[in-house]
C-alpha positions in Angstrom: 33.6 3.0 -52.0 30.9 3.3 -54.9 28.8 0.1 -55.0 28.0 -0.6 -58.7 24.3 -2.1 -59.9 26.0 -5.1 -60.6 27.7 -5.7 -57.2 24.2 -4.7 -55.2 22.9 -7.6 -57.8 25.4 -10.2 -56.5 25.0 -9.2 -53.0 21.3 -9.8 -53.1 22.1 -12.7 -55.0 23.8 -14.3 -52.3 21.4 -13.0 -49.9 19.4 -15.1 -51.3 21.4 -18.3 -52.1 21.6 -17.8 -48.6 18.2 -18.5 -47.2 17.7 -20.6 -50.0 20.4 -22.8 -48.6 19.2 -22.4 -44.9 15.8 -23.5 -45.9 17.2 -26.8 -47.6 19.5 -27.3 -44.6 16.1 -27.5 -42.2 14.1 -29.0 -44.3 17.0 -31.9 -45.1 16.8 -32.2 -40.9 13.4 -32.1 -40.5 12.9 -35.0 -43.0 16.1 -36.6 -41.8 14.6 -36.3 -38.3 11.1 -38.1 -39.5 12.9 -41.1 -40.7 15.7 -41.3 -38.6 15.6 -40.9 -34.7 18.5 -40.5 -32.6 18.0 -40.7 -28.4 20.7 -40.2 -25.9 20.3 -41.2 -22.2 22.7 -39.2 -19.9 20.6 -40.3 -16.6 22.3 -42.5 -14.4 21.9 -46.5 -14.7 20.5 -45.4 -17.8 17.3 -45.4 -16.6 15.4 -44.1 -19.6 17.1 -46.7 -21.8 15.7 -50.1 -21.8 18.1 -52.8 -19.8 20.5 -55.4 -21.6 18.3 -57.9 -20.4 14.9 -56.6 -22.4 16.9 -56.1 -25.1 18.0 -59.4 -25.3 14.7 -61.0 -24.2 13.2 -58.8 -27.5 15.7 -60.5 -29.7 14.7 -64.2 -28.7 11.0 -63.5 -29.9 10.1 -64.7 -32.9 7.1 -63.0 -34.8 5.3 -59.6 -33.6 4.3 -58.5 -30.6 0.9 -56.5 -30.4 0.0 -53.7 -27.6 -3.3 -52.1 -26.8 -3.2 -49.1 -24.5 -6.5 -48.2 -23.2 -6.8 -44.6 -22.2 -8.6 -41.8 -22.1 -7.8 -38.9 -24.5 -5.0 -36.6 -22.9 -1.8 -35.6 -25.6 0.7 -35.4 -22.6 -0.2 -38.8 -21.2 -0.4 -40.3 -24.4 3.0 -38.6 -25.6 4.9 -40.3 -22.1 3.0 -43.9 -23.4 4.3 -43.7 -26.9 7.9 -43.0 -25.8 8.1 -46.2 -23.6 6.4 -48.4 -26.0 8.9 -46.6 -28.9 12.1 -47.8 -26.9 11.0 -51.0 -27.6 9.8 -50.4 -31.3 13.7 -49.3 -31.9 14.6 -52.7 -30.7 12.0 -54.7 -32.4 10.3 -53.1 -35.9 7.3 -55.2 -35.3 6.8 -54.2 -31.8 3.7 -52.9 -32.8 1.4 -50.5 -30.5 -2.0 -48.7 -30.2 -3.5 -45.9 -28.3 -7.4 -46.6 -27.9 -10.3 -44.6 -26.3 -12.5 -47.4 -24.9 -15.4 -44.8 -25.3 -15.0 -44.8 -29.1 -13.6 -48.2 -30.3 -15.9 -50.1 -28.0 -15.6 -53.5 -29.9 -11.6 -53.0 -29.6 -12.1 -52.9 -25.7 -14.8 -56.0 -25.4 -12.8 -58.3 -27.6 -9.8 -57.4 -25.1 -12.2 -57.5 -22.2 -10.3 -54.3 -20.8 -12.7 -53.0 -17.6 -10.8 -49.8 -16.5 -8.9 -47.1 -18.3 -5.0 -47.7 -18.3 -5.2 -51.2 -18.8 -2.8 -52.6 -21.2 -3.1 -55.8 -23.1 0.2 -57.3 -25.0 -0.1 -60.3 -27.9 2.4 -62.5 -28.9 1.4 -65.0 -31.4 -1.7 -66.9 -29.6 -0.7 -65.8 -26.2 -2.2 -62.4 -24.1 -1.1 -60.7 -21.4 -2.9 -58.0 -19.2 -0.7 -55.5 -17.4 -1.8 -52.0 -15.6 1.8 -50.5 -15.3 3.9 -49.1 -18.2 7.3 -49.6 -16.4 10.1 -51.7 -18.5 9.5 -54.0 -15.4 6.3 -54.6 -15.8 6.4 -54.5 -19.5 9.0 -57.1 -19.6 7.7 -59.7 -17.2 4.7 -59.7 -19.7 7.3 -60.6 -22.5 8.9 -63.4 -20.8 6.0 -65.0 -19.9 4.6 -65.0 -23.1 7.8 -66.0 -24.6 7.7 -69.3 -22.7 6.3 -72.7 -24.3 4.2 -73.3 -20.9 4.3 -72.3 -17.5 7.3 -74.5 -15.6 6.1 -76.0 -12.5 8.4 -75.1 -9.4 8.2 -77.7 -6.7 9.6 -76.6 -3.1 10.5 -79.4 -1.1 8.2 -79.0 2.8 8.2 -81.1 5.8 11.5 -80.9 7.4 11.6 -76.7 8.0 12.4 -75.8 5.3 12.2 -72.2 3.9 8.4 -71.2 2.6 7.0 -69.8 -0.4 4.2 -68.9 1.4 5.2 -67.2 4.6 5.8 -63.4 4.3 8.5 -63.8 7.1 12.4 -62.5 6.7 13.7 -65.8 6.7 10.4 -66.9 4.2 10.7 -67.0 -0.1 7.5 -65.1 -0.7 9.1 -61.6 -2.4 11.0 -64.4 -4.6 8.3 -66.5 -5.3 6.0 -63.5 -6.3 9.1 -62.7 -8.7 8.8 -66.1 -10.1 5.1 -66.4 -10.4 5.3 -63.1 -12.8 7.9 -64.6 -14.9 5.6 -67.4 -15.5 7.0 -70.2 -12.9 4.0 -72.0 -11.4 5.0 -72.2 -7.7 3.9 -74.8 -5.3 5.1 -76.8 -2.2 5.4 -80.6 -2.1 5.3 -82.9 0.6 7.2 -86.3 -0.3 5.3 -88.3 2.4 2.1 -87.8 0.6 3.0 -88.4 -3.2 6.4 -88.7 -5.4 7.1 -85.5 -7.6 4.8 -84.9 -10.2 6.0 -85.8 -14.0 6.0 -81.8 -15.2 8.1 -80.5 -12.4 10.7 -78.3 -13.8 12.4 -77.5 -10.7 12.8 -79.0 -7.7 14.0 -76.6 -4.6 15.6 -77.5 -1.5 15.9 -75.0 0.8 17.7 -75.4 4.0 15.9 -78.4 5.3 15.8 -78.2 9.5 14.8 -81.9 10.3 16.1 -84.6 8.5 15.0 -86.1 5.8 13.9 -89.8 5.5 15.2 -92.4 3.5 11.9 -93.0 1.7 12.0 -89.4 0.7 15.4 -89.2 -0.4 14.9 -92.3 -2.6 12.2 -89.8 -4.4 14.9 -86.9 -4.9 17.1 -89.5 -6.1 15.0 -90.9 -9.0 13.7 -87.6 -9.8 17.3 -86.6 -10.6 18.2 -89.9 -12.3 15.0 -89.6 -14.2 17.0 -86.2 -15.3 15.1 -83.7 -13.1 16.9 -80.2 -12.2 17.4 -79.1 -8.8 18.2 -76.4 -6.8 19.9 -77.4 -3.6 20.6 -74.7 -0.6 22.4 -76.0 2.8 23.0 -73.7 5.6 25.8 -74.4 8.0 24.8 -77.6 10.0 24.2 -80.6 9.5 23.1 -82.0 6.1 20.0 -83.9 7.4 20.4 -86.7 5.6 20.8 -85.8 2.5 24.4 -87.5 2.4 23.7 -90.2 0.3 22.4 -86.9 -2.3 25.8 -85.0 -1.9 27.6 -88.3 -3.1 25.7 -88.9 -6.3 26.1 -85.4 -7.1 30.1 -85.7 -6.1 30.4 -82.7 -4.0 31.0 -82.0 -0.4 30.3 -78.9 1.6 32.2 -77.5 3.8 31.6 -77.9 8.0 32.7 -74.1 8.0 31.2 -70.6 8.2 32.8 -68.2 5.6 34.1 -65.5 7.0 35.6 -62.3 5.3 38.4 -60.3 5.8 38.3 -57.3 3.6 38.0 -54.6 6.5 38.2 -52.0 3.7 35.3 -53.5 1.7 33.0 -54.3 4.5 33.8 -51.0 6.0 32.4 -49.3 2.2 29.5 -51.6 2.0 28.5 -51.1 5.6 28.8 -54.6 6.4 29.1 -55.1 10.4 29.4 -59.1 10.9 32.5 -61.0 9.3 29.9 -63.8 8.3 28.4 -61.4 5.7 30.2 -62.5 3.1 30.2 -60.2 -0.2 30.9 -61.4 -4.1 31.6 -58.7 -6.3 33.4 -61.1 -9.2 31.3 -63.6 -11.3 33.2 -66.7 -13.3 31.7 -66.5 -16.8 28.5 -68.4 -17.0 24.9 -67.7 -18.6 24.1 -67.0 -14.9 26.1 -64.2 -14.1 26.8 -62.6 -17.4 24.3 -60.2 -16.8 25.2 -59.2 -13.2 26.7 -55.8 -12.1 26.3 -55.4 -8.8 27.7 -57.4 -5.6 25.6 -60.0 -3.8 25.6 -60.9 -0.8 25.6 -63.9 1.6 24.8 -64.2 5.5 26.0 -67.0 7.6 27.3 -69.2 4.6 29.5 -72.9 4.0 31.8 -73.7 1.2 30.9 -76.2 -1.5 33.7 -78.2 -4.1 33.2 -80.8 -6.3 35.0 -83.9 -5.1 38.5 -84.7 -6.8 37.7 -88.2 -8.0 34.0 -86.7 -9.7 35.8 -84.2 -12.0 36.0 -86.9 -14.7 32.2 -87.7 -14.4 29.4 -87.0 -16.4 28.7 -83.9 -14.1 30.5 -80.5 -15.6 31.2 -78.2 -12.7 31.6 -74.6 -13.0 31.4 -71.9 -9.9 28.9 -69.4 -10.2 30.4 -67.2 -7.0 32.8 -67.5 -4.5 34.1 -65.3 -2.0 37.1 -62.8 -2.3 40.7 -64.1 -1.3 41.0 -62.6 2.0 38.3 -64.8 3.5 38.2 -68.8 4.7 36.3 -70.8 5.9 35.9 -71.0 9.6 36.0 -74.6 10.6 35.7 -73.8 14.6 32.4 -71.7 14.9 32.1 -68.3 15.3 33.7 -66.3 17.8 34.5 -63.0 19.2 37.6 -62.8 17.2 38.3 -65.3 14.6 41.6 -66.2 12.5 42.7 -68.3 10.1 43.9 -71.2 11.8 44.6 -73.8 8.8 46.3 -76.6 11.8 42.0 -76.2 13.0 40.7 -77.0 10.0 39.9 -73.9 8.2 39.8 -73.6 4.4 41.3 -70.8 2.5 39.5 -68.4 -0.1 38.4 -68.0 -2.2 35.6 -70.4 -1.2 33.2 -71.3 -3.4 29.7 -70.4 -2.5 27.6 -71.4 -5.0 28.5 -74.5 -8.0 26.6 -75.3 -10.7 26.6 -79.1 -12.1 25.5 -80.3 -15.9 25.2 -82.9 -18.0 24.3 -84.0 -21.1 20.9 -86.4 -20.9 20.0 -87.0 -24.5 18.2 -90.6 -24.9 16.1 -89.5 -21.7 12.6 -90.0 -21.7 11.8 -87.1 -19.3 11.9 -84.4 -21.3 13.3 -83.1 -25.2 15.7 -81.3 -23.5 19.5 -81.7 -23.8 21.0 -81.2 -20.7 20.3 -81.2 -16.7 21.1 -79.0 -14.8 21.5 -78.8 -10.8 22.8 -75.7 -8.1 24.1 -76.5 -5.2 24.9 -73.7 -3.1 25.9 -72.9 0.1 23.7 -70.1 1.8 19.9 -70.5 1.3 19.6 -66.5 3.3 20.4 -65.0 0.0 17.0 -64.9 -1.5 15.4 -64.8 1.2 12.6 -61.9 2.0 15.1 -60.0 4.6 18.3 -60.5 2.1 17.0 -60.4 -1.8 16.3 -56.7 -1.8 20.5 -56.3 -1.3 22.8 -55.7 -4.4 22.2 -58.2 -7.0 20.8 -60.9 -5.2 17.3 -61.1 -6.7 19.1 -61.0 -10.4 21.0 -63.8 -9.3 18.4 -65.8 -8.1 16.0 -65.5 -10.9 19.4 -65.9 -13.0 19.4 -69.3 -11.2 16.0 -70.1 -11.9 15.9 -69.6 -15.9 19.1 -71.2 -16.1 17.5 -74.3 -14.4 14.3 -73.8 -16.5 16.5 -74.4 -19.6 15.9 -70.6 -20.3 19.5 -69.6 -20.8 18.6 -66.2 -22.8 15.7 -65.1 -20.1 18.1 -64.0 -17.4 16.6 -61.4 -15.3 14.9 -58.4 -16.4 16.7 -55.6 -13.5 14.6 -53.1 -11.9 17.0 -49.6 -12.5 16.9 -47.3 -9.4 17.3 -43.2 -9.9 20.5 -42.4 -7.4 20.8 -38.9 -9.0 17.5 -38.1 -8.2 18.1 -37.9 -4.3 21.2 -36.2 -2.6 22.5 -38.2 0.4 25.2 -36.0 2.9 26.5 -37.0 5.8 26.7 -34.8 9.0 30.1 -33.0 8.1 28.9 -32.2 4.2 25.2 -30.5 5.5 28.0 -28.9 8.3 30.1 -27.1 5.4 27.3 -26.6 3.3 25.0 -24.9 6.1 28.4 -23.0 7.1 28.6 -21.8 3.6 25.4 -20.3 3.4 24.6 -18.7 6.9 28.3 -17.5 7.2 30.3 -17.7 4.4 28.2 -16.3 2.0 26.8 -13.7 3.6 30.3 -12.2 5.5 31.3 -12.3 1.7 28.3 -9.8 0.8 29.2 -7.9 3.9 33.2 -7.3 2.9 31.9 -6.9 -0.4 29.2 -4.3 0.4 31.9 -2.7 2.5 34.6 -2.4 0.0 32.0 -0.6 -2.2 31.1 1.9 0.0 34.4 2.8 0.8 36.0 3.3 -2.4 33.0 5.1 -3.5 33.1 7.3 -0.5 36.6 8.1 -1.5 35.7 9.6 -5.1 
C-alpha cells in the first residue's frame, strides 16, 4: 500500500495530538496531585492511620493548634516528621506545623525554651506543651491535655489497704496512674482521718479497701457524693468493709459470689487457664465503650445490680460490661471443680461486672456541671499493673476516667501494635516449614535434575 503526503501528514498529526495529550494527562495529575492528596493504609490495625479516638479528640478543639519541631537539618528525617504531623493537618486545616534548625532561628528556640534537638513544642490557644516523641501516642496525650479547662484532681482513697498509685507492684495503680498524669489528671492519695476531701476533687477512687472503713470516714464519702462528687468505686470479693451504708445510697448490691466462666472454647483461644478469669468481649452502648475493640479481662471478680426498688430513683443505671452467658456467679467459693448450683445460691450470667450510675444535679453548688456521675464495679485487678497491659483493659479504664471527668468525647487515645510485623509458629508449622525446605525442596531439585538428564541422555 502507497502512503500518500497527506496520510504521512495525519499520521504525524496524530502522533502528535498524541503526546500533546499525554503531556496534558500528567500535567492535569501532577497539579491534581499538589492540591489534592489521597493516602491509603493497608498495614494492619491501621497503624499508619491516625486512631478514631485522635480523630475525634481533633474535632472537639476549637481554634488552631501550633507545632514547632526542633531538628537538625537531615531531608529523610524531616520527610518521616512532616508525614506524621500531615495525618493530622488532613484532619484539622489549622493544624499548623514547623520544621526549625535551632542553630539558625535562635530566637524561635529561646522563646520556646527548647534545650536539645528533637524537642517538640505544641500550642493551643494560651496553653504549651513539650513532648520528645512524634508517635500518635505521644502527640495525642499533648492534645488532650491541652484541650482540658484545668487539670482535674484525682483523689485515691488510702488507709484501709487499698490499691496504691504509688507502688510499682502487680497488684499496685502506678502504670495507670502514669497514664492519667499524661492525660492531665492530677493524681494524689488521701487519707480521710487527717482532712475531708478537698473542694476541687474531680474524682474520688476507691479501690478495694482491705480494713474497714470507719464511720467518721464514710460520713465524708457520703457528703462528698451528696455534695455531687463522682466516684469510682472497686470491691473485690469479700467483705464490703463497711461501706454498706454507701451501697444503700447508691441502691445497688454486689454479689457474695466469684464469677466464674464457662466458655471452654473461648478461654481455651485466649489462653485463659483459671475459670475466675472472666473475659468481656460485648460492650452495652455507652460513651465508655463505644470506642472499645478488643476484650477485657477480669481476675477473681463479684457481680453488681442495681436494687429493684432504686430503678425509679434519681440514679440512671446502665451496665458498662458483664460477662458472657455461660458463666455465674459462684456463691460457694472456689473449688477444684465448680458448677452451677442455683439451690446454693449461685447467680446466672450474664453478670454484670461493672455499672455505671447518673444523675442530673443542676441547682448544685459544687460545680457548673450537669450531671454526676459514679462506677461501681466489681473487680478492682483489672487496672491493675499485672492486669492493664491485657486486651482493652487500659482503654477501658481511662474510658472510665474521662467519662467521670465529664470528658465524654476524650475517651482513650489506643496505642496500635504492628502484628504483621512479626511471624508467630508453633512447633508443628516451623516442623512443615523446616521439612519443606531441607527435604521437600531439595528431593524436588533432585527428581527434577534427574528427569533432565535422562531425557537428554535419550536424544
Amino acid at each position: 500500500m502507497r502512503i500518500s503526503r497527506k496520510i504521512r501528514f495525519q499520521l504525524h498529526l496524530q502522533k502528535l495530538l498524541f503526546v500533546i495529550l499525554i503531556l496534558a494527562i500528567a500535567g492535569m495529575l501532577g497539579w491534581l496531585s499538589n492540591k489534592h492528596a489521597f493516602t491509603f493504609d493497608w498495614t494492619s490495625n491501621k497503624r499508619n492511620t491516625l486512631s478514631s479516638s485522635s480523630i475525634g479528640l481533633l474535632e472537639t478543639m476549637d481554634g488552631p493548634v501550633n507545632v514547632h519541631v526542633y531538628l537538625k537539618e537531615n531531608q529523610t528525617v524531616s520527610t518521616a516528621v512532616e508525614e506524621i504531623l500531615r495525618r493530622y493537618q488532613r484532619v484539622k486545616p489549622d493544624f499548623n506545623f514547623r520544621l526549625i534548625n535551632p542553630d539558625i532561628d535562635f530566637d524561635t528556640a529561646q522563646q520556646d525554651e527548647v534545650e536539645r534537638y528533637g524537642q517538640v513544642i505544641i500550642q493551643h490557644k494560651d496553653k504549651k506543651e513539650r513532648i520528645t516523641s512524634l508517635s500518635e501516642q505521644a502527640i495525642s496525650n499533648a492534645l488532650l491535655r491541652l484541650s482540658r479547662s484545668s487539670d482535674l484532681k484525682v483523689a485515691f482513697l488510702k488507709g484501709h489497704g487499698e490499691r496504691s498509685p504509688q507502688s510499682d507492684d502487680n497488684t499496685s495503680y502506678s502504670k495507670l496512674a502514669n497514664e492519667l498524669t499524661n492525660k492531665g489528671f492530677t493524681i494524689e492519695s488521701h487519707n480521710l482521718l487527717l482532712s475531708p476531701l478537698p473542694s476541687d476533687t474531680a474524682v474520688l477512687v476507691i479501690a478495694a479497701p482491705a480494713r474497714e472503713i470507719l464511720e467518721g470516714e464514710l460520713d465524708h464519702i457520703i457528703a462528698f457524693i451528696e455534695d455531687g462528687g463522682n466516684l469510682l468505686w472497686m470491691m473485690d470479693p469479700g467483705e464490703l468493709q463497711g461501706t454498706e451504708a454507701l451501697a444503700e445510697m447508691l441502691g445497688i448490691s454486689f454479689h457474695p459470689g466469684i464469677i466464674v466462666d464457662n466458655n471452654a472454647n473461648l478461654r481455651k483461644t485466649l489462653r485463659i487457664q483459671h475459670p475466675a478469669m472472666v473475659p468481656v468481649l460485648d460492650y452495652h452502648q455507652h460513651a465508655i465503650t463505644e470506642k472499645l475493640q478488643y476484650n477485657t479481662l477480669f481476675p477473681i471478680s463479684r457481680g453488681v445490680e442495681q436494687l429493684q426498688q432504686q430503678q425509679a430513683s434519681s440514679w440512671s443505671a446502665s451496665i458498662i460490661a458483664q460477662s458472657l452467658p455461660r458463666s455465674w456467679s459462684e456463691a460457694g467459693g472456689l473449688a477444684a471443680e465448680v458448677a452451677f448450683e442455683p439451690e446454693n445460691g449461685d447467680v446466672e450470667g450474664p453478670v454484670t461486672l461493672i455499672l455505671a450510675l447518673e444523675r442530673a444535679i443542676d441547682g448544685k453548688e459544687k460545680a457548673d456541671k450537669a450531671s454526676q456521675r459514679i462506677i461501681v464495679a466489681g473487680d478492682s485487678d483489672f487496672l491493675a499493673n499485672s492486669y492493664i497491659g491485657a486486651g482493652a483493659n487500659l482503654s477501658l479504664g481511662l474510658g472510665i476516667f474521662n467519662w467521670l471527668a465529664g470528658d465524654d468525647d476524650l475517651i482513650a487515645v489506643e496505642s496500635k501494635n504492628a502484628p504483621d510485623t512479626k511471624l508467630e509458629l508453633d512447633d508443628i508449622e516451623i516442623m512443615l516449614i523446616g521439612a519443606g525446605f531441607f527435604i521437600v525442596l531439595p528431593l524436588v531439585l533432585i527428581l527434577a535434575g534427574a528427569f533432565i538428564w535422562m531425557k537428554r541422555r535419550k536424544r
